[in-house]
N, CA, C and O atoms as a GROMACS GRO file, in nm:
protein
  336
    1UNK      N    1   8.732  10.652  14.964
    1UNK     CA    2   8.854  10.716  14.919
    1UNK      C    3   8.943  10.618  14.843
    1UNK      O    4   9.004  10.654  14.743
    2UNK      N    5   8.953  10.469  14.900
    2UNK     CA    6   9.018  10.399  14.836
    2UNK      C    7   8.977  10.376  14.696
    2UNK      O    8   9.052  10.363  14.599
    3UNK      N    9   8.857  10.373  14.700
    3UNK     CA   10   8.795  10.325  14.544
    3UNK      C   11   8.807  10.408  14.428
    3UNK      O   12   8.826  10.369  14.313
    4UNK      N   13   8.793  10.550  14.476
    4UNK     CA   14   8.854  10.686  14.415
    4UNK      C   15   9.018  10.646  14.341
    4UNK      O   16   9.043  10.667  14.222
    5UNK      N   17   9.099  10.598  14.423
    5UNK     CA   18   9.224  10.614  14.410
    5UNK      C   19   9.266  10.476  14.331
    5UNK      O   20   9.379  10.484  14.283
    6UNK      N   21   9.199  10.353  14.306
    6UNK     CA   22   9.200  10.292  14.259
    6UNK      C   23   9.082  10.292  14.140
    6UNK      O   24   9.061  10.181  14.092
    7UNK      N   25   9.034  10.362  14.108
    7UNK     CA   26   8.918  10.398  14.058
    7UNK      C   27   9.026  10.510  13.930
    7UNK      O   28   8.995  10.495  13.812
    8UNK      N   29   9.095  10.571  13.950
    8UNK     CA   30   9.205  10.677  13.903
    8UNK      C   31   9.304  10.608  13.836
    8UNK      O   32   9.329  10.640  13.720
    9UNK      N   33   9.377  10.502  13.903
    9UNK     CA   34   9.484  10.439  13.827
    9UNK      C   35   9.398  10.361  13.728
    9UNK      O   36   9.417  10.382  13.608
   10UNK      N   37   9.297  10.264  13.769
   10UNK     CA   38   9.241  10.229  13.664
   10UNK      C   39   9.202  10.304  13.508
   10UNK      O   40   9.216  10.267  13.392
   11UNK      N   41   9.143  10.434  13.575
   11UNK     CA   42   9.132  10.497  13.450
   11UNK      C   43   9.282  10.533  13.375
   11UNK      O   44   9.286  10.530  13.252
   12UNK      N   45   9.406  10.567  13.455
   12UNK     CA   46   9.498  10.612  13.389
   12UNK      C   47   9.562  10.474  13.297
   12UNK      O   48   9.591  10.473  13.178
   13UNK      N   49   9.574  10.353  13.404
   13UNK     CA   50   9.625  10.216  13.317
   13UNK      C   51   9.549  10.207  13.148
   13UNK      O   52   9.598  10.187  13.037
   14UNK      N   53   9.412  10.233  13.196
   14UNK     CA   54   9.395  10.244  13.052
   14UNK      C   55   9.369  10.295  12.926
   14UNK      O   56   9.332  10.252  12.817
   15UNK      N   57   9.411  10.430  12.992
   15UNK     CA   58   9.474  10.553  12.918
   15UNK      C   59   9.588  10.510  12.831
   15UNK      O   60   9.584  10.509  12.708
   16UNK      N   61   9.700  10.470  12.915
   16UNK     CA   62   9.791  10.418  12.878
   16UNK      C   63   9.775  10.331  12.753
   16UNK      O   64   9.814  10.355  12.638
   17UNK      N   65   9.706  10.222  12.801
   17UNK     CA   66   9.739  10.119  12.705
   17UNK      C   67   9.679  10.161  12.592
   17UNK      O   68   9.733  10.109  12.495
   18UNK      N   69   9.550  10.265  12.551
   18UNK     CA   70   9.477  10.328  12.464
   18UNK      C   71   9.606  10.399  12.390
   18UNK      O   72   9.610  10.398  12.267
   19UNK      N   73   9.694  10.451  12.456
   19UNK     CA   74   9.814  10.593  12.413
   19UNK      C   75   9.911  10.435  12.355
   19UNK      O   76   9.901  10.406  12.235
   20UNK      N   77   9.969  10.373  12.416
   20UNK     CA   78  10.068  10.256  12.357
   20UNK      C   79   9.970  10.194  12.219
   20UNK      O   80  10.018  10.213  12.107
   21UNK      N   81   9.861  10.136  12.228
   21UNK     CA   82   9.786  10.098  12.090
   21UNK      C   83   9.794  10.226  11.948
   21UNK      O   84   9.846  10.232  11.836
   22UNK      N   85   9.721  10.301  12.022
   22UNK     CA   86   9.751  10.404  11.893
   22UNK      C   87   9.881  10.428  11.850
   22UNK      O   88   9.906  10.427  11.729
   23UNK      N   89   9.970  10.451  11.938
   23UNK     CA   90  10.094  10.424  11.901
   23UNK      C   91  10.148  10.328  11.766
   23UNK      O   92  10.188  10.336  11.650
   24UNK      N   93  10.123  10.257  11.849
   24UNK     CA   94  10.146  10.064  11.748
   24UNK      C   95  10.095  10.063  11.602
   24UNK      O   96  10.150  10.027  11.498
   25UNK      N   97   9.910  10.140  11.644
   25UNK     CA   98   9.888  10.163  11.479
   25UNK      C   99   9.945  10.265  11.381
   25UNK      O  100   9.969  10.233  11.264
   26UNK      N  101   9.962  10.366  11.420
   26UNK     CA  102  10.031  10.464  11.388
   26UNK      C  103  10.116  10.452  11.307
   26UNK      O  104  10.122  10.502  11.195
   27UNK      N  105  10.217  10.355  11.379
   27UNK     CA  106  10.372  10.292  11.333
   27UNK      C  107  10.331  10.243  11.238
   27UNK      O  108  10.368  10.277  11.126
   28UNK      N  109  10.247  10.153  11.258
   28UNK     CA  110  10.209  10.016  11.121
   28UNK      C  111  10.168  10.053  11.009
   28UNK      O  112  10.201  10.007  10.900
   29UNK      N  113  10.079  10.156  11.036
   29UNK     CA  114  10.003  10.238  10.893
   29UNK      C  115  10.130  10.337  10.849
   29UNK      O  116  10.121  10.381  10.734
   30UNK      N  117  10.242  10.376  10.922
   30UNK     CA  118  10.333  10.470  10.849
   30UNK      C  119  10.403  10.349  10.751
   30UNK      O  120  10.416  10.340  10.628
   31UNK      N  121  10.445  10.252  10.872
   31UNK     CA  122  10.556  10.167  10.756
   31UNK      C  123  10.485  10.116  10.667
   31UNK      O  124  10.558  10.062  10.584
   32UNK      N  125  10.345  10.102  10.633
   32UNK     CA  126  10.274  10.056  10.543
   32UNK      C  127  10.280  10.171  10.398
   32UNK      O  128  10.301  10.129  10.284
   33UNK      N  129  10.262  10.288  10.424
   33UNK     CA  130  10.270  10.382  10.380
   33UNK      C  131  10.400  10.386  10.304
   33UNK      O  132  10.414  10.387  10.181
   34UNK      N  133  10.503  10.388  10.409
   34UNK     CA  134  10.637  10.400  10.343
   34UNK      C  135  10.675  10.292  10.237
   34UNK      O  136  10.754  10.310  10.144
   35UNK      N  137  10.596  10.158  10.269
   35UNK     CA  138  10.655  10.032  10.180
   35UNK      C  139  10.521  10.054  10.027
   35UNK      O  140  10.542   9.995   9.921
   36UNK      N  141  10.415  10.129  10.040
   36UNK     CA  142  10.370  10.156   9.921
   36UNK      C  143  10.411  10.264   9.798
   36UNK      O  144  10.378  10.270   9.680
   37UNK      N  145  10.523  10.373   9.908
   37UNK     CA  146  10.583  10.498   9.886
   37UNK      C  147  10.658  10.416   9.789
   37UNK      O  148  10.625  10.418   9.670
   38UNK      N  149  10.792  10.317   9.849
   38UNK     CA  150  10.916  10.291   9.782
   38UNK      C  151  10.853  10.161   9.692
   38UNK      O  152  10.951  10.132   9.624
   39UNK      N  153  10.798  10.112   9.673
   39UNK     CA  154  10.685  10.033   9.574
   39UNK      C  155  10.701  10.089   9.421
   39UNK      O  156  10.756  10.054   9.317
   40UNK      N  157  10.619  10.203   9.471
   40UNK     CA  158  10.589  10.285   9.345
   40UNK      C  159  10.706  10.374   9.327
   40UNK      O  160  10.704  10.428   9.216
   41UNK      N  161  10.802  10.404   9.395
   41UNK     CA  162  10.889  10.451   9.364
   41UNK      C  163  11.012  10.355   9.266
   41UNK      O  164  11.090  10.393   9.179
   42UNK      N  165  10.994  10.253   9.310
   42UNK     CA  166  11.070  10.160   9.229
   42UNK      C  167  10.993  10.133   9.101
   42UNK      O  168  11.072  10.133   9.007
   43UNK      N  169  10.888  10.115   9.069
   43UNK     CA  170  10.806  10.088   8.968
   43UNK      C  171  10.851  10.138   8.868
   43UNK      O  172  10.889  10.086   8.763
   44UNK      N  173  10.841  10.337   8.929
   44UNK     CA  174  10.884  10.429   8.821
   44UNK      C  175  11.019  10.451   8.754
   44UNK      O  176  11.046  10.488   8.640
   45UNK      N  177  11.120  10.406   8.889
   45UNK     CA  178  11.232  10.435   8.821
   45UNK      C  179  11.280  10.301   8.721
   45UNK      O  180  11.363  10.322   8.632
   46UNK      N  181  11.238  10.198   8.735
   46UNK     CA  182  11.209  10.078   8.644
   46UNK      C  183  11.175  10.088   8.515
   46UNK      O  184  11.216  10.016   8.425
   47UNK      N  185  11.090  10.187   8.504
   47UNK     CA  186  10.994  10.190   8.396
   47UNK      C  187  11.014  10.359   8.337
   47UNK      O  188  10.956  10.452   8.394
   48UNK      N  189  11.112  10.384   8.206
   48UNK     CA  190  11.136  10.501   8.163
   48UNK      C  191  11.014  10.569   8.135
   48UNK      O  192  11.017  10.689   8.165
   49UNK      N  193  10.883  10.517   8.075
   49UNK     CA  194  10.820  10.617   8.040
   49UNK      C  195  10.715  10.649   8.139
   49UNK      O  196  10.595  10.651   8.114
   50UNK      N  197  10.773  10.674   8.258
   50UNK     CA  198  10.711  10.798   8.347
   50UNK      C  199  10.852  10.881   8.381
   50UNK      O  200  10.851  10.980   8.454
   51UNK      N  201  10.929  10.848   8.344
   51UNK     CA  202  11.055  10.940   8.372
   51UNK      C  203  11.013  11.076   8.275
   51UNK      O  204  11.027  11.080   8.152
   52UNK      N  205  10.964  11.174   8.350
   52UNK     CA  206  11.003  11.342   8.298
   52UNK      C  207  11.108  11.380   8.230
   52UNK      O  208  11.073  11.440   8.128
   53UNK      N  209  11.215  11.372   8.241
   53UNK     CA  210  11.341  11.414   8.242
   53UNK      C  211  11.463  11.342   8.229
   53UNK      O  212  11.431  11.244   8.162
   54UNK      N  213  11.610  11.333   8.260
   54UNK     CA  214  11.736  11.238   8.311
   54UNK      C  215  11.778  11.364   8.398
   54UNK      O  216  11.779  11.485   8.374
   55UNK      N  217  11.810  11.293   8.503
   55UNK     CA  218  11.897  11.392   8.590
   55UNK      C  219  12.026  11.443   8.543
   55UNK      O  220  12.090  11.362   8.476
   56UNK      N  221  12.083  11.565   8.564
   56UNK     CA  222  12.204  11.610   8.560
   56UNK      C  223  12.296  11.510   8.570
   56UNK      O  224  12.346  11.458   8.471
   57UNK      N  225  12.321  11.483   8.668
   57UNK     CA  226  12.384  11.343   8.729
   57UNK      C  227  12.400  11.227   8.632
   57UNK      O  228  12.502  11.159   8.646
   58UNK      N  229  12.286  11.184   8.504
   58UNK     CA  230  12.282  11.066   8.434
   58UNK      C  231  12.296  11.103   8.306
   58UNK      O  232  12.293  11.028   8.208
   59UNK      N  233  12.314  11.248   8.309
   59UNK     CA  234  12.279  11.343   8.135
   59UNK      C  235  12.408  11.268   8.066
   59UNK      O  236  12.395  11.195   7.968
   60UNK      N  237  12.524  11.293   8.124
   60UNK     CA  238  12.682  11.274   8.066
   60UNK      C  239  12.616  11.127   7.986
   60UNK      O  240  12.576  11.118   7.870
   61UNK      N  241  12.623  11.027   8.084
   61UNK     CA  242  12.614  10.842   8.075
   61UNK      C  243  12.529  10.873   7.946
   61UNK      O  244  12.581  10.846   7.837
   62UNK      N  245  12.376  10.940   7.950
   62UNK     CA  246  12.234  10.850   7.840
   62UNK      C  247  12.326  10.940   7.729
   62UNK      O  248  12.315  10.880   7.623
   63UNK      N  249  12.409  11.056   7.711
   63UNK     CA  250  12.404  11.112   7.579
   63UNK      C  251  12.526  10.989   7.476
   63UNK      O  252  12.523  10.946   7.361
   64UNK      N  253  12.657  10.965   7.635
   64UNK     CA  254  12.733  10.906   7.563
   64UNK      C  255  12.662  10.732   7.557
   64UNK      O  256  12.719  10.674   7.465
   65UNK      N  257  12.585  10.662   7.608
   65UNK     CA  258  12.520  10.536   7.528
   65UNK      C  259  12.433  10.556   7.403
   65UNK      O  260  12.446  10.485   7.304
   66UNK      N  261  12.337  10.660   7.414
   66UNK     CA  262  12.288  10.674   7.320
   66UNK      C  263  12.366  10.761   7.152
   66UNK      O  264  12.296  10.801   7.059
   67UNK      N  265  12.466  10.767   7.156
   67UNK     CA  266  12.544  10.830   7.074
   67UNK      C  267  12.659  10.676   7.027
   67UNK      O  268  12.713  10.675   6.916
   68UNK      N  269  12.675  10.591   7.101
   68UNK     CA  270  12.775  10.489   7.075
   68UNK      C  271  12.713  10.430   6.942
   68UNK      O  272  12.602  10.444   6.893
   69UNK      N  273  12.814  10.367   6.905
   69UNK     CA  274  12.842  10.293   6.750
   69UNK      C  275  12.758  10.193   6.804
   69UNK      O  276  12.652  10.180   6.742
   70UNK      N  277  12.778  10.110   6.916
   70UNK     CA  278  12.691  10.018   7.004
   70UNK      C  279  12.608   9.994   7.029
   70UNK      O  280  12.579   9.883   7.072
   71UNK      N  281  12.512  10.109   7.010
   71UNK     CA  282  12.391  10.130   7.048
   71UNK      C  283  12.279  10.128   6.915
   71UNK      O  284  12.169  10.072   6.914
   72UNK      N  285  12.362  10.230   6.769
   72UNK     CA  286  12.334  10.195   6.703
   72UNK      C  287  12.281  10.067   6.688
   72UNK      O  288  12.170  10.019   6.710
   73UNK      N  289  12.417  10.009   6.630
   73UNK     CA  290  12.430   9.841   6.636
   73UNK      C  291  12.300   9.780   6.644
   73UNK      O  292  12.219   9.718   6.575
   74UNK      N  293  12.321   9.840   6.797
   74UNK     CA  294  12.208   9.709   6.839
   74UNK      C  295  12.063   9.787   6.820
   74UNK      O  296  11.989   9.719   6.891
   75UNK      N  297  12.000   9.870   6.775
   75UNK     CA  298  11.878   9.926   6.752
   75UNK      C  299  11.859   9.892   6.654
   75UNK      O  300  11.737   9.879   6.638
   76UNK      N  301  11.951   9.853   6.514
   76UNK     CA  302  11.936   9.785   6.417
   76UNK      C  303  11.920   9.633   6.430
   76UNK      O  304  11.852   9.588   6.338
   77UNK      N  305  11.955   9.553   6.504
   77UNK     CA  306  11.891   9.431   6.561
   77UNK      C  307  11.783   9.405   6.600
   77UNK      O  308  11.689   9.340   6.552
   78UNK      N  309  11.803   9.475   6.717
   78UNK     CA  310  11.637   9.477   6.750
   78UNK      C  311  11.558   9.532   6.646
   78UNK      O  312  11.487   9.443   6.599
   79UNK      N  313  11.540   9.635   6.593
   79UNK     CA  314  11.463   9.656   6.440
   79UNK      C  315  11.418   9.524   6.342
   79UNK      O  316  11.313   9.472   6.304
   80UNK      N  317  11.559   9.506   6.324
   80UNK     CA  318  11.561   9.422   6.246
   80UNK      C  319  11.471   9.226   6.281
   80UNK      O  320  11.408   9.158   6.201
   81UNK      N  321  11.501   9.200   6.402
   81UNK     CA  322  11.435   9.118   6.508
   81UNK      C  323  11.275   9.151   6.484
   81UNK      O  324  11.204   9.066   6.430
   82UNK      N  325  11.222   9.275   6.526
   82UNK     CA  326  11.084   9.302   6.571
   82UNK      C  327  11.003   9.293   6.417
   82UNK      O  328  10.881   9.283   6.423
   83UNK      N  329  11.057   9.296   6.299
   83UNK     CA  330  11.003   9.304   6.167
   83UNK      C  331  10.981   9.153   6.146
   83UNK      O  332  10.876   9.098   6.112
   84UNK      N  333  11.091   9.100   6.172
   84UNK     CA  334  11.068   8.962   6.106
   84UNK      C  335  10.971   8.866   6.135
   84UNK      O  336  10.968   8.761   6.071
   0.00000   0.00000   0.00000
């Protein structure tokens, strides 16, 4: 009977520690996941030409830079730069 009953916790102890490991990996492969998520999420917003669209939110800002005397300006520089 004793061996039964120690025979039981044994199996449950390492139940346990089987349920805490998977656990652990679980975690590790999510935050792994998440740090390849915001990776490539930064990549894109870095890099305009995978941008679809400008958000509502940024429409006002790109129409008034891209409309400035300033911007001009300087697209004629750089033009002018990339020829020479």
């Amino acid at each position: 009977m004793e061996d039964d009953v120690h025979s039981t916790t044994s199996l449950q102890e390492r139940a346990e520690k089987r349920k805490k490991l998977y656990q652990k990996s679980e975690e590790k492969i999510h935050a792994k996941e998440l740090e390849q998520t915001q990776a490539k999420s930064k990549g894109e917003e870095n890099n305009p030409a995978t941008w679809k669209s400008v958000s509502e939110e940024c429409a006002g800002y790109m129409r008034e830079f891209l409309t400035d005397l300033a911007y001009c300006s300087n697209v004629e520089v750089v033009a002018r730069e990339a020829t020479a």
